[in-house]
GUFIKOL-230859 format. One record per residue (C-alpha): z, x, y. Coordinates in steps of 0.05 Angstrom, whole numbers, plus 5000, padded with zeros to 4 digits. Example, Ala and Ser with C-alpha at 12.3 -4.5 7.8 and 13.67 -1.06 7.14 Angstrom:
GUFIKOL-230859
515652464910/514352734979/
END
This chain:
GUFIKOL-230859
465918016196/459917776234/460017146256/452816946274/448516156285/441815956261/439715356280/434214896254/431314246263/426413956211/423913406259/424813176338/429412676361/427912116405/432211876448/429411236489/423011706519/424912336511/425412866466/431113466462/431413956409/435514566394/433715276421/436415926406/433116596404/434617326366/431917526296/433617536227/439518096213/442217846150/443518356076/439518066031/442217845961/443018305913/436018105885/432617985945/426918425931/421817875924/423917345970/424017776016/416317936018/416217146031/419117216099/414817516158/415818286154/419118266221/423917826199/426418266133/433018566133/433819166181/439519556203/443619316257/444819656323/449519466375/447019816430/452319666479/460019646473/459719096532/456618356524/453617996579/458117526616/461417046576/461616236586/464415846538/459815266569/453215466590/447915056635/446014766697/448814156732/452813966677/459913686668/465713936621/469913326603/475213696569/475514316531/480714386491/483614846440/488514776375/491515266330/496015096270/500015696234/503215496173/506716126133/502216656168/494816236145/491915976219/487315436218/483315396295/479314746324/476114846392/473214256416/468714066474/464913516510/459913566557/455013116591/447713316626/449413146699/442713296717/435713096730/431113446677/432113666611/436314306594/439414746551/447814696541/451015316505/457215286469/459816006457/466116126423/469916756404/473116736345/477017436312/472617916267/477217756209/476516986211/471816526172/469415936203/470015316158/465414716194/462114546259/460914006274/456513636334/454812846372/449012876410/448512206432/451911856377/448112236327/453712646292/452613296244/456913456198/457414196159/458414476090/458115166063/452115236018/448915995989/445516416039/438816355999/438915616015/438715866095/433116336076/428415756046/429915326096/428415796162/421716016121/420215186118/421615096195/417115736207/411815476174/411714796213/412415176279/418415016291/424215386331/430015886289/433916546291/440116846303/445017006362/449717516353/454717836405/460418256407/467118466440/473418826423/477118446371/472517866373/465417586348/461617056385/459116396357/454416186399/449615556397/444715186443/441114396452/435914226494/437913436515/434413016567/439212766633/445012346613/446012606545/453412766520/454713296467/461413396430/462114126401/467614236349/468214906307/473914986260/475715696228/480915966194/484516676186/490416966151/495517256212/495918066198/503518366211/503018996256/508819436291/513218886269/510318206284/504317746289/499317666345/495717026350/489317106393/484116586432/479216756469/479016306542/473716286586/470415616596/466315866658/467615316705/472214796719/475314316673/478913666674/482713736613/482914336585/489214446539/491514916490/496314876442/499615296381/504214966321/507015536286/511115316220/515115826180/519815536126/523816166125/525316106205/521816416262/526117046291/522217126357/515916726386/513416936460/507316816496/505817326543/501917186604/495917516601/492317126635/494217346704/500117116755/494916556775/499016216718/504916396719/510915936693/504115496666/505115736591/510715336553/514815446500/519315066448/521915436392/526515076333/529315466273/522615446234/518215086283/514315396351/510115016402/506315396451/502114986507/498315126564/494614556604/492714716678/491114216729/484614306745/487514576817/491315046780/485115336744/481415476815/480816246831/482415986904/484415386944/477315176955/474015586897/469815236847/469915656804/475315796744/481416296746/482316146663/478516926636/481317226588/485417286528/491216756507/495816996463/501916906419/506817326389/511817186328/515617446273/519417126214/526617136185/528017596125/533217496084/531417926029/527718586022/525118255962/519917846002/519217166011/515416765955/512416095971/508315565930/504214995945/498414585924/498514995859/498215575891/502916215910/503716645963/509117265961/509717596029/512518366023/515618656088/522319076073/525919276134/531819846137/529020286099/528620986116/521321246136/517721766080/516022526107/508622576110/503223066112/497322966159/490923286169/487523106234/480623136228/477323116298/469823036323/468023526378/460523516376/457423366430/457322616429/464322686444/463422976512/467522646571/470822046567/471622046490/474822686490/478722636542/482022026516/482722316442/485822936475/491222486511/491722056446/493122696404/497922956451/502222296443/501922286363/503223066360/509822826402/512122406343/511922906290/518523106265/521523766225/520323496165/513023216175/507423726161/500823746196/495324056224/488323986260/480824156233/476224026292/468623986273/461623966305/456424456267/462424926254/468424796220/475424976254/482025066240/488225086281/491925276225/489725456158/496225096119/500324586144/505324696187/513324226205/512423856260/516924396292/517124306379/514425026376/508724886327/507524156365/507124526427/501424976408/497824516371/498124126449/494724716474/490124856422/486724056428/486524166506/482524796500/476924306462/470724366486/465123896449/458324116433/453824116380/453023736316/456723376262/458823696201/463623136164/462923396100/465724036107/470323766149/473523276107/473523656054/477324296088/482423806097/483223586021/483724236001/489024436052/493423896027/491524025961/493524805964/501024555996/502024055944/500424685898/504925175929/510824605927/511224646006/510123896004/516723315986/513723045924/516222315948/511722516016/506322116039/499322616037/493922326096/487122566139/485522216201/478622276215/476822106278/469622106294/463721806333/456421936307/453522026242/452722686215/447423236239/449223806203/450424066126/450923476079/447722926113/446122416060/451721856073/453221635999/453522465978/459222576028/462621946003/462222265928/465022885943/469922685983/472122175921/471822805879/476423215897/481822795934/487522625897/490222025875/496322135927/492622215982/489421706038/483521746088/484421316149/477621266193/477121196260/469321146300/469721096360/464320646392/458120396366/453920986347/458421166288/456020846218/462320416207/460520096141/460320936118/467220986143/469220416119/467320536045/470221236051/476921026079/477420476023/475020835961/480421345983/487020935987/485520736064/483720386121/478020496178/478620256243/473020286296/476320446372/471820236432/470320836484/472820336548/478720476591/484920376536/481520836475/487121266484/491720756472/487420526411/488021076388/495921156391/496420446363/493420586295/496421156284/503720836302/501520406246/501420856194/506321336226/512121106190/511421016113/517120646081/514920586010/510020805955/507020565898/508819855897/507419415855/508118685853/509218285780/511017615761/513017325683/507817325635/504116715630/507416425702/501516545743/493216675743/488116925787/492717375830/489217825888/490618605892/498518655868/498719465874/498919835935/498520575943/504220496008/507520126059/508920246130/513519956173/512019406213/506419146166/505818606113/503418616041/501318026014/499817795950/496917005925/495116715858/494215935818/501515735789/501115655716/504315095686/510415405649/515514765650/520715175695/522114905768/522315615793/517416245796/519817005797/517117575830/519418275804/516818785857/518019575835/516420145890/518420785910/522621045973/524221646012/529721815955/530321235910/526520825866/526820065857/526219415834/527118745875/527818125844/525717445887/525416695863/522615945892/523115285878/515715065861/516414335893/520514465946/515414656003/510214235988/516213696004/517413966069/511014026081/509613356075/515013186133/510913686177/505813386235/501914096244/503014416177/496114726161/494514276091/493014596028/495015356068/496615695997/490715495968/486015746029/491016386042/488716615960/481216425975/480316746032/484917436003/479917355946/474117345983/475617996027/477618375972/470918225927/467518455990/470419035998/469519125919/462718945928/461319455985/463120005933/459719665865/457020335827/451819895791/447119315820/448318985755/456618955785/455018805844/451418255823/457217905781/462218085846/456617705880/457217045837/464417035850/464517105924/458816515933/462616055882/469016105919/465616085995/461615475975/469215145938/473115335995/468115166052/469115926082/462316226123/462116926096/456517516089/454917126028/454416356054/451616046102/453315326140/448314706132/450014236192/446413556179/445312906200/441912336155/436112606186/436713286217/439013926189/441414586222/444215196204/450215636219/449016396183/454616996181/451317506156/453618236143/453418826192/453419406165/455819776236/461519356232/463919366151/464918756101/471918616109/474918756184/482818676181/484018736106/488519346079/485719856026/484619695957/488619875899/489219915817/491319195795/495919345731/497018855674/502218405689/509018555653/515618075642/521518445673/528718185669/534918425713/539418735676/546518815695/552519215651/554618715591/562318715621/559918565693/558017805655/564817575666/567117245594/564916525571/572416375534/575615815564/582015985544/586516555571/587617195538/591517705570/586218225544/579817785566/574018145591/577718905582/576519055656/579719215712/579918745773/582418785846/580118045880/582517535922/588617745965/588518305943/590718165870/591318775834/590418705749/590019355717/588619345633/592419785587/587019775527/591820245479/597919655490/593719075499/596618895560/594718695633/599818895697/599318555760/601518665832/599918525903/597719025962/601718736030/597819166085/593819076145/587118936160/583219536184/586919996125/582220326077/585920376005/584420805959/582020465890/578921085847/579421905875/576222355818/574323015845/572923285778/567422775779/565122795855/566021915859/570121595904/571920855911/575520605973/576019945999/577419686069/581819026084/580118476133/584917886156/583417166148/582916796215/589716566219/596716566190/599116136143/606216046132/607716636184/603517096140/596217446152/592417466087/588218106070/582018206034/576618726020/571318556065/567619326049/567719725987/565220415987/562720815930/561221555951/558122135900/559722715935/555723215881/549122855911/550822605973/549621845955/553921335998/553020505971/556720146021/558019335994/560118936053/559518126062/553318166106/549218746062/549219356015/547620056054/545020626009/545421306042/543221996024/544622496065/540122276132/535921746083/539521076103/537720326059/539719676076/539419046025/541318386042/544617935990/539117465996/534817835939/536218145856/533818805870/535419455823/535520165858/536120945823/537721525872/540522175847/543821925795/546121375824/543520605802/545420005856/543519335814/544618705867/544418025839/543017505892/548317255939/552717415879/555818135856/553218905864/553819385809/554320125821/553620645751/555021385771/551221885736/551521405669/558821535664/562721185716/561320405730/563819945785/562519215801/562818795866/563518125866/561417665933/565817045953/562816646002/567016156040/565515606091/562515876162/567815366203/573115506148/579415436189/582516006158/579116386100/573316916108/568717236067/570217686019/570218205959/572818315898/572118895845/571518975773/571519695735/571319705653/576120095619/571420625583/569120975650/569121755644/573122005696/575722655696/582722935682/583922975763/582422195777/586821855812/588421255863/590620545863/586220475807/584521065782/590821335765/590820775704/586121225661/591021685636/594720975610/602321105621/608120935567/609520245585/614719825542/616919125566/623318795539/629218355548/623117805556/627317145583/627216435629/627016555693/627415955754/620715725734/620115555667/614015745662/614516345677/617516865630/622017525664/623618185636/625318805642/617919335639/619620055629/614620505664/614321245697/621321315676/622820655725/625819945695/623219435731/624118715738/617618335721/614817635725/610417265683/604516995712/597716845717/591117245768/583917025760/577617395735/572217055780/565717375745/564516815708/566216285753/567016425826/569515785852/575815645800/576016365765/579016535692/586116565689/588417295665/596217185636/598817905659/606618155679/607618245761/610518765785/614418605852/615118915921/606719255924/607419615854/612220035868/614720365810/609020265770/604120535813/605721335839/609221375904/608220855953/601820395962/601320676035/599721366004/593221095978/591420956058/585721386070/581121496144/574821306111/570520996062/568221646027/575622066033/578122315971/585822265964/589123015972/590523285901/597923295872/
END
């Protein structure tokens, strides 16, 4: 985004006997409106829209504060982040310290991806104020001030990450100016956290210069750190105070501290000050948040293994590309070809007026094959022209003919990484011809990620080819560090975690949502997704997010409380107000650029243009589109952002995607994993199967009707075996923890893991208290039990309800439940742990057997000689089993599906002394060495 000023004044202003007025110079650079034709001719023909060139990757030196014999009061600087939406003030006051007339600058640099919301200025008590009004009102207004002589235009400059707003006045001796420029940006998650950036250089001295950063997270803030980049001059200067969901970062140098030397006057402070956080994640369901009417639902899963991919590098070696460039690209490529593993597949087309291959098909990222593709990239040697179209599409068809010859994991991710720096010379040179036929023959599973390299490149081209193809573009600046550019965009997309996601929410529950389907996900990165809250009479919203991983599909269930933030909020000092509300205005407005950037009709583009003024003007955001009226009672002046095309219409924001109707989904979980509603005990309620508590074993005989009970006395660290069917291929073990401390000379035991293991596909779902692991074969999940999430892998569906119960099915046949007891952290005593619950219909095989399994081939069981025993209320007889009479009690376990805290009482007969006799052998045969060993066969 271009961030650019046009100031006018419609009249002088006195000020006792002298006049000052505002001065700025550059031209008019702005895309007109979509119907611009004719009020266009009504503008000087210098002044029409032309294309931009930046000429030079490096600006002129910077000041923050420019003029002559002036003084710099304070300059000070103010960021609040409230859930990842960042809302900047930088603030100045300055007074004409000398004896004439002059012109004070005040230059800011604000991030490409951030809209600036007001300026505001006092020149000598006269105060402006801004508001966002359409472009063509700027237009009018500039032709009125050139027709009565006076002064307008444009400033524009430009440096790595950043855009510069920059302003002038012309004010007699004595005069004091107050600058203040507020603009606000949503915080972009890469390589696993967020970076915060402000530019510093005030250019001389200041007595107060401060800065300071609120961050606010309500979920909690993992890590915050500021890192000095300033230089040792200030070392130990930057502060900061971190709470569970709050940060504070300060820096505020004595105005000793900010000299480059003892006896220097002039100022240390260059460069850039920055801030570094991440949040807590409880859930790989995402975190959901509403406010002010509004939602935000913030997607960033974590443990999840990475997806193969399939990569085309696409490389530029005309001869633009000579020296530095390549050089840098060569070392670049060397460290991304170093990252490639066996099962990633790749290879490199390099172009100028030819078109090369270093292999015709793609090839596993083998050492041998990595190691000649190394050589091949160093033999490089650029010259030429620029053939992109044959280029690009040399590398569709490569991945098309692997996906074709099945050489390709159909859950793979399919990319091309172009990386280029000019326009093109040779073949197809018409810009929008190449973008058509590279649309026509990708396919719908494949990306394009762009990547120009300084300023000669057409960006905007890139740009609209990268995101009419499922990507991003990304322009790297030829300096000192492209190599490293260059290896940090690619880490981005390096590891792809998901695909196809898609983000839903109940019918009716929500409105106006921005792009909810995404192609992929990488790690490290963020998707987010905002909306208006519908009035539905619930106190809670649900997100239902569905996606695909390396081997498993699923579905992850999330909920909020709709009041409850705006409550905290409230208590906050530096909450950002009304963040949800911005956060969907300005996702809105970057995505109808980028929309608009690729309207196939004028009559389209018009209607996306309606919708992008109405909600810049509502939301006070300076876009491409808008421009800022700063005004007096008397004086008006202008602040103008208009479009580059060398630099694209929406810097920062990911690629677009479908947006699919929204659909109602509901969690489903097995009828008998419920738990039962009957108050009353049954000995046959519920029909299941339950090991819980210490461990209480209660194993139901469906042909008698009956329910057997016993206890399991062993130590923590032993792994029991519950189920062993090798007929099948499942096994179900479960390892015992200890509470913290005997009671009554006795350590209690519970399950504190349960492990479910299909051997036939290699599919490991380990339930512990802290998270559920999926594994298959070297593909390794992790789930907390902070989010409802429903997963399918060979066979094998894992259904988690939150911080309540996880329900394993086998192949359709064989289902398991897991139930969560959580306990009080300082509990003296107890722990955490888990109990499970099996139905009494699963299909095991012949061959099952274990603590549990063993049950399913129901044995002849006959009780008798039922009489009083010590307690009257508890009944004893006499249970003939296995050719054993036993003595029995009695009594009474609990079912704790339907109510976790007091449990169902289950009346069932105990058999004494760990089972014995009832179950085979002893209950340390059933000790096994792991969590997926199968008990040796009889």
């Amino acid at each position: 985004m271009k961030i650019q000023l046009l100031l006018l004044f419609s009249s002088l202003l006195i000020y006792q006997t002298h006049t000052f007025e505002f001065v700025i110079d550059g031209e008019w650079d702005s895309e007109p409106s979509d119907d611009d034709s004719e009020s266009s001719k009504e503008l000087p023909s210098h002044f029409r829209r032309r294309r931009a060139m930046l000429v030079s990757e490096e600006e002129d030196e910077f000041e923050a504060i420019r003029g002559n014999d002036i003084t710099v009061k304070s300059y000070k600087v103010e960021s609040r982040i409230t859930s990842r939406f960042a809302h900047t003030t930088v603030k100045s006051s300055v007074v004409n310290s000398g004896s004439t007339p002059q012109s004070i600058g005040f230059n800011v640099q604000i991030p490409k991806r951030a809209f600036i919301t007001n300026f505001t200025m006092n020149v000598n008590g006269i105060t402006f104020i801004g508001s966002v009004k359409e472009k063509t009102v700027a237009r009018n207004l500039y032709a009125q001030a050139r027709a009565r002589g006076k002064a307008a235009g444009i400033v524009r400059a430009n440096s790595q990450d950043m855009e510069t707003f920059k302003t002038e006045v012309h004010v007699p001796p004595g005069s004091k100016i107050e600058f203040e420029l507020h603009y606000q940006e949503m915080m972009q998650r890469k390589l696993g956290m967020y970076e915060h950036r402000l530019h510093l250089q005030p250019g001389r001295l200041v007595p107060h210069l401060q800065v300071d950063v609120y961050i606010f997270e309500q979920k909690g803030i993992s890590m915050v750190e500021a890192p000095n980049t300033l230089g040792e001059h200030f070392h130990g200067l930057i502060t900061v105070t971190k709470t569970k969901d709050k940060a504070h970062v300060s820096f505020k140098p004595s105005l000793q501290r900010q000299r480059k030397c003892h006896n220097c006057t002039e100022s240390a402070v260059d460069g850039i000050f920055t801030v570094k956080y991440d949040v807590e994640r409880d859930s790989n369901a995402g975190e959901l948040q509403v406010s002010d009417g509004h939602f935000v639902h913030f997607f960033a899963p974590q443990n999840l293994s990475p997806l193969s991919k399939n990569i085309v590098f696409v490389i530029d070696v005309s001869g633009s590309m000579w020296g530095l460039k390549m050089k840098q690209t060569v070392e670049a490529m060397e460290a991304i070809l170093d990252d490639m593993t066996i099962d990633d597949y790749f290879s490199i087309i390099d172009f100028n007026h030819n078109v090369r291959c270093w292999s015709e098909e793609l090839v596993p990222g083998s050492s041998i094959q990595v190691a000649d593709a190394k050589k091949y990239v160093q033999r490089i040697k650029p010259n030429g022209g620029t053939n992109i179209n044959e280029a690009l599409q040399r590398a569709v068809h490569m991945l098309i003919k692997a996906a074709n010859q099945g050489l390709i994991d159909q859950r793979s991710v399919s990319m091309i990484i172009l990386v280029s720096d000019g326009d093109p010379t040779v073949g197809e040179i018409k810009l929008s011809n190449i973008q058509k036929n590279v649309k026509r023959i990708m396919r719908e599973e494949f990306s394009l990620f762009s990547l120009g390299i300084g300023f000669d490149v057409d960006y905007d081209f890139l740009e609209r080819m990268a995101m009419d193809n499922r990507g991003v573009a990304q322009r790297i600046y030829a300096n000192h560090d492209a190599a490293e550019q260059l290896r940090a965009f690619y880490s981005q997309v390096s590891s792809p975690l998901l695909r196809r996601i898609t983000i839903q929410f109940p019918e009716g529950s929500v409105s106006d949502t921005t792009q909810s389907h995404f192609d992929k996900f990488f790690s490290g990165s963020e998707l987010v997704v905002a909306g208006k809250l519908q009035s539905t009479g619930f106190p809670t919203l649900h997100s239902f997010t569905t996606a695909s991983a390396a081997t498993m599909d699923m579905t992850l269930q999330t909920e909020t409380d709709i009041r409850e933030l705006d409550t905290i909020l409230d208590q906050q000092q530096h909450s950002v107000t009304g963040f949800a509300r911005q956060m969907w205005a300005y996702i809105t407005i970057n995505q109808l650029l980028a929309e608009r950037a690729l309207a196939p009709t004028a009559a389209k583009k018009r209607k996306i243009t309606q919708r992008i003024l109405g909600l810049a003007v509502e939301h006070q955001f300076v876009t491409p589109l808008t421009a800022l009226i700063i005004e007096s009672d008397t004086e008006k002046l202008l602040a103008d952002s208009p479009k580059d095309p060398k630099h694209g219409c929406c810097s920062g924001m990911g690629s677009l995607g479908l947006r699919p109707p929204v659909q109602q989904m509901v969690h489903t979980m097995p009828p008998w994993a419920l738990g039962t509603v009957a108050p009353t005990p049954s000995p046959a309620t519920g029909h299941i199967t339950v090991v819980d508590n210490d461990p209480h074993f209660i194993i139901h005989l469906p042909k008698r009707d009956m329910d057997v009970c016993f206890n399991i006395d062993s130590e923590p660290g032993n792994i029991l075996n519950l189920v062993s069917d090798p007929g099948t291929g499942v096994v179900v073990n479960g390892e015992l923890i200890g509470s913290k401390t005997r009671q009554n000379h006795k350590l209690k035991t519970y399950f504190g893991t349960i492990g479910v293991f299909y051997r036939s596909e290699g599919v490991r779902v380990t339930v512990s208290t802290d998270r559920i692991d999926v594994v298959e074969g070297k593909n390794n999940h992790s789930f907390s039990w902070g989010g409802t999430a429903d997963i399918i892998t060979n066979g094998v569906k894992i259904s988690i309800e939150k911080d309540s119960k996880v329900t394993v099915v086998v192949d359709g046949r064989i289902s398991v439940m897991v139930l969560l007891h959580r306990v009080w952290r300082k509990h003296p005593v107890n722990v955490d742990f888990l109990g499970f619950y099996a139905p009494n219909d699963n299909q095991y095989s012949e061959r099952v057997h274990g603590l549990i399994g063993q049950f399913a081939n129901e044995p002849e069981v006959k009780v008798f000689n039922i009489h009083d025993g010590p307690d009257p209320k508890k009944k004893e007889a006499t249970m003939d089993v296995k050719g054993y009479k036993l003595s029995v009690t009695r009594g009474w376990q609990k079912d704790y599906r339907e109510d976790k805290k007091r449990g169902t009482d289950i009346s069932c007969w105990f058999v004494h002394n760990s089972g014995k006799g009832f179950i085979d052998g002893h209950f340390s045969n059933y000790i096994v060495p792991s969590l997926d060993s199968f008990l040796p066969e009889l």
